[in-house]
Every structure is written in structure tokens, then in C-alpha cells.
C-alpha positions in Angstrom: 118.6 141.7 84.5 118.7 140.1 81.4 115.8 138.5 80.0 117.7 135.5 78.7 119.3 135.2 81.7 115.9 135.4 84.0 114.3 132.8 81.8 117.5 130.3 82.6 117.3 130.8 86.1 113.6 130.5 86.1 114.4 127.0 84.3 116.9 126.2 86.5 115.0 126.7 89.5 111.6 124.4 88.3 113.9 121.6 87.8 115.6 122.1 90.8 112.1 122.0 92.3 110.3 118.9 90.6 113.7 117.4 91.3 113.1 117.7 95.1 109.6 116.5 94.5 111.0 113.3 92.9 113.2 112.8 95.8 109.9 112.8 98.2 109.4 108.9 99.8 105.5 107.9 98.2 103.0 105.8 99.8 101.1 105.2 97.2 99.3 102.1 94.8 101.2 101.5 91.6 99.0 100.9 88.6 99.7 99.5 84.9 97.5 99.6 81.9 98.9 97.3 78.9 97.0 96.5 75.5 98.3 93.7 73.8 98.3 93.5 70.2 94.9 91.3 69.5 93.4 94.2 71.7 93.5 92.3 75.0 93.6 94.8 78.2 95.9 94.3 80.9 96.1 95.6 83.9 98.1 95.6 87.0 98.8 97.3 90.7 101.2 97.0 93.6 100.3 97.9 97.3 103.1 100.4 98.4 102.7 101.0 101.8 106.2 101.7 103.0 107.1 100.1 106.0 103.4 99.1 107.0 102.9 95.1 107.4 99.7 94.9 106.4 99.7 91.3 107.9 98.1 89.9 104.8 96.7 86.3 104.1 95.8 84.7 101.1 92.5 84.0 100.4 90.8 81.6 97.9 86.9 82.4 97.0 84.9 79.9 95.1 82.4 80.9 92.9 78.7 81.3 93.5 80.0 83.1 97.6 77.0 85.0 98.9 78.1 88.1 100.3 76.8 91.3 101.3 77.7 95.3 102.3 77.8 96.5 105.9 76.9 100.3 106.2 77.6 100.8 109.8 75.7 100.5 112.9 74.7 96.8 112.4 72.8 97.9 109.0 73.2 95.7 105.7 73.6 96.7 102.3 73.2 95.4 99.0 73.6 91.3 98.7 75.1 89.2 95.7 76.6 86.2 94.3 80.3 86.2 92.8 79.9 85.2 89.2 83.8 83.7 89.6 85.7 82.5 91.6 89.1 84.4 92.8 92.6 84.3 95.0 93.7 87.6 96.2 94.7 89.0 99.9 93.1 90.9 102.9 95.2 93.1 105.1 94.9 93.6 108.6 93.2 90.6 109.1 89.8 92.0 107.5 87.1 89.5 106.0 87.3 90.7 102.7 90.3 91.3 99.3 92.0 94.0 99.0 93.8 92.9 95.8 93.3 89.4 93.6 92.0 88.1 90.4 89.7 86.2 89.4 89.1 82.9 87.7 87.9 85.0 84.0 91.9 87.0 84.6 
């Protein structure tokens, strides 16, 4: 075989394969990094769960919330304050965000 000719069809057969990866359905998060030009991060994200309702809510936090970890088994974790206040959304009906922003952006 010809060595120019096994190198094409090596070629030919990765992109034929990454190809079919690309054609693969994903159920995955989207994430965005931007830096604008005074230097200002920015960063965004998308919940990509396919078909899944995640029968989400809205949910507006004020500043100053007290709220605390469970560990399991009835057990507490660490406790705090939120320093600002923030609108984002549960899913499945959970007490807590899943996604949002707060007040500082």
C-alpha cells in the first residue's frame, strides 16, 4: 500500500469518526466566558437537559437569607448569610437555585 495513500485514508477515516461524534444528541450545560474590553468578565450557561422538564420556578432571594447545608441523615452543615440578594430557578421543585444571578451581576 502506498504510504500517501494510507495516510489519506487514515484522514479520511478520523473525520469520518469525530464526524459521527458530532452527530451524537448531548445532555449537557452550555458555558460562555466573555471579557469585555475595560476587563469586565462575563459569564454565562444554559441547562440542556433534552426533553427533561425540570418543572422549574422562579425564585427571588433577598439579601441577608440565613441558610444552611444538609449532609444527610438529619445532620447540618455549615450556616451563612447571603451577602446579595438574587433571582434564579430550582428544578424539581427543590428548596434551593440551580441557576440565577445576583444583585452585584
Amino acid at each position: 500500500m502506498d504510504v500517501r495513500f494510507a495516510r489519506v485514508l487514515v484522514a479520511m477515516t478520523m473525520a469520518g469518526m469525530l464526524a459521527g461524534i458530532g452527530a451524537c444528541a448531548a445532555e449537557a450545560c452550555t458555558s460562555l466566558t466573555f471579557r469585555a474590553e475595560d476587563g469586565t468578565g462575563i459569564y454565562a450557561r444554559t441547562m440542556e437537559w433534552g426533553a427533561s422538564d425540570l418543572k422549574s420556578e422562579m425564585v427571588l432571594v433577598p439579601r441577608a437569607m440565613s441558610f444552611s447545608s444538609a449532609l444527610g441523615g438529619g445532620k447540618t452543615g455549615a450556616a451563612w448569610k447571603n451577602q446579595y440578594g438574587f433571582v434564579g430557578v430550582n428544578a424539581a421543585g427543590l428548596p434551593y437555585a440551580t441557576d440565577g444571578m445576583n444583585e452585584a451581576g
